[in-house]
N, C-alpha and C positions, 0 to 999 in steps of 0.2 A: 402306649407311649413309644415313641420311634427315637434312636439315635442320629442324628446327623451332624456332618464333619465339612467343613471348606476345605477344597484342594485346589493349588494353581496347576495346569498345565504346565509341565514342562519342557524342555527342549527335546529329553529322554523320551517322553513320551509321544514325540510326534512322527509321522513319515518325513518325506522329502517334499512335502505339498504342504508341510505344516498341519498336519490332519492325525488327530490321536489314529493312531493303529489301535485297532478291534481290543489286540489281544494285552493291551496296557492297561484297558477297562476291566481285565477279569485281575491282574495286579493291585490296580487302583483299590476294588474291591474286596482283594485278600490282606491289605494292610487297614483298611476301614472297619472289618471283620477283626483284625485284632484289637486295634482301637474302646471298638464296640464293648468284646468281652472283656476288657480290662475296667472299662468304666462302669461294665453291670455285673461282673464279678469281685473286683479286687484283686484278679490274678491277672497279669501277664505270660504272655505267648513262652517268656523263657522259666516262668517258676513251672508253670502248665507242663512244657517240655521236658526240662532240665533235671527239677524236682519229684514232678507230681509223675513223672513217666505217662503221661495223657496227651494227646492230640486231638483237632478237632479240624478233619479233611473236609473238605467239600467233595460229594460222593455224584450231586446231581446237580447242573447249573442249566438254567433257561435264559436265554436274551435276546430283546429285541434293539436292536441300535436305531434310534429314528432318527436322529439329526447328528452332522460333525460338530467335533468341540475342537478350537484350536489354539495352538501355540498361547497362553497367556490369559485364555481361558480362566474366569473362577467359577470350577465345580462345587456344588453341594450332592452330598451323599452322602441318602438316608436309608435305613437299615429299620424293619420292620419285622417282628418278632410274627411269625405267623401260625406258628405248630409250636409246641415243645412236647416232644415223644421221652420215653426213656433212654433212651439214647443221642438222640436224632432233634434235631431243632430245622424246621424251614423257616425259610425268610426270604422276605422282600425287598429288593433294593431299587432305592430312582436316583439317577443320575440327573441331577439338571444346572443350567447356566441360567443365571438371572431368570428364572422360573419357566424357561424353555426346557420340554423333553430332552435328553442327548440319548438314556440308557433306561429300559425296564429287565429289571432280570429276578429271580426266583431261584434260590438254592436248597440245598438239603445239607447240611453238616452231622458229621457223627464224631461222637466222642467216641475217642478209639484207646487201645492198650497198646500204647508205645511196643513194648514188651512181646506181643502177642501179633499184633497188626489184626485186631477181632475188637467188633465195638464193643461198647460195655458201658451200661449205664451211668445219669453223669452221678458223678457224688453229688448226697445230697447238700449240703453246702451250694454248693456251683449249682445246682438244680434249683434250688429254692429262690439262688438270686434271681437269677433268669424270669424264674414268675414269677419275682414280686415287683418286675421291672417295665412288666412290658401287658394289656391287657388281650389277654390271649385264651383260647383252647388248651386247655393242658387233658393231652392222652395220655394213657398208659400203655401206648404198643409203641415201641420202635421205629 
């Protein structure tokens, strides 16, 4: 099962040509990511932070941009659960406009110890959502 979110383009996100800039696509995609966990965990980015002393970095990102998205644009992006490690979850993300390509990309996230800056397995709680959420591979290596 994959998450997907609508986003308009905004002003913020565009150059001088009206053309998203590259690097507002890895933004886009760090706020969809939180999105994502909150709706397949139950936690938000500030209890995770604030409370739980846990983060969840992006440690490896892939992209390939195939088409411009611009000004006023309505994106969809979806979020594909592809690994879940002990630590480490990869995924899948497409960017697309009215069912056109714009963004293919692949990340790696780790749950980390705020605390330590050293990843560390996710709790089980947060672990378990994750796979009852999504129909995936689940390892046990990091």
């Amino acid at each position: 099962m994959s998450f997907s979110l609508r986003l308009p383009v905004r002003f913020a996100h565009v150059d001088a040509a009206g053309i998203v800039f590259y690097p507002r696509y890895f933004e886009m995609l760090n706020a969809a990511v939180e999105d994502w966990f909150a709706a397949r965990t139950g936690i938000g980015f500030a209890e995770l932070h604030l409370e739980r002393g846990l983060g969840v970095p992006t440690v490896k990102i892939d992209s390939q941009f195939v088409a411009p998205s611009r000004l006023g644009d309505m994106l969809t992006i979806t979020i594909t659960v592809e690994r879940l490690g002990e630590s480490s979850c990869a995924l899948r993300y497409a960017i697309e406009c009215n069912g056109e390509d714009r963004v293919r990309a692949s990340a790696v996230l780790v749950c980390m110890n705020l605390d330590t800056g050293k990843s560390t397995p996710w709790p089980a709680a947060i672990r378990d959502r994750l796979a009852a959420t999504d129909m995936i591979a689940i390892q046990s290596v990091a």
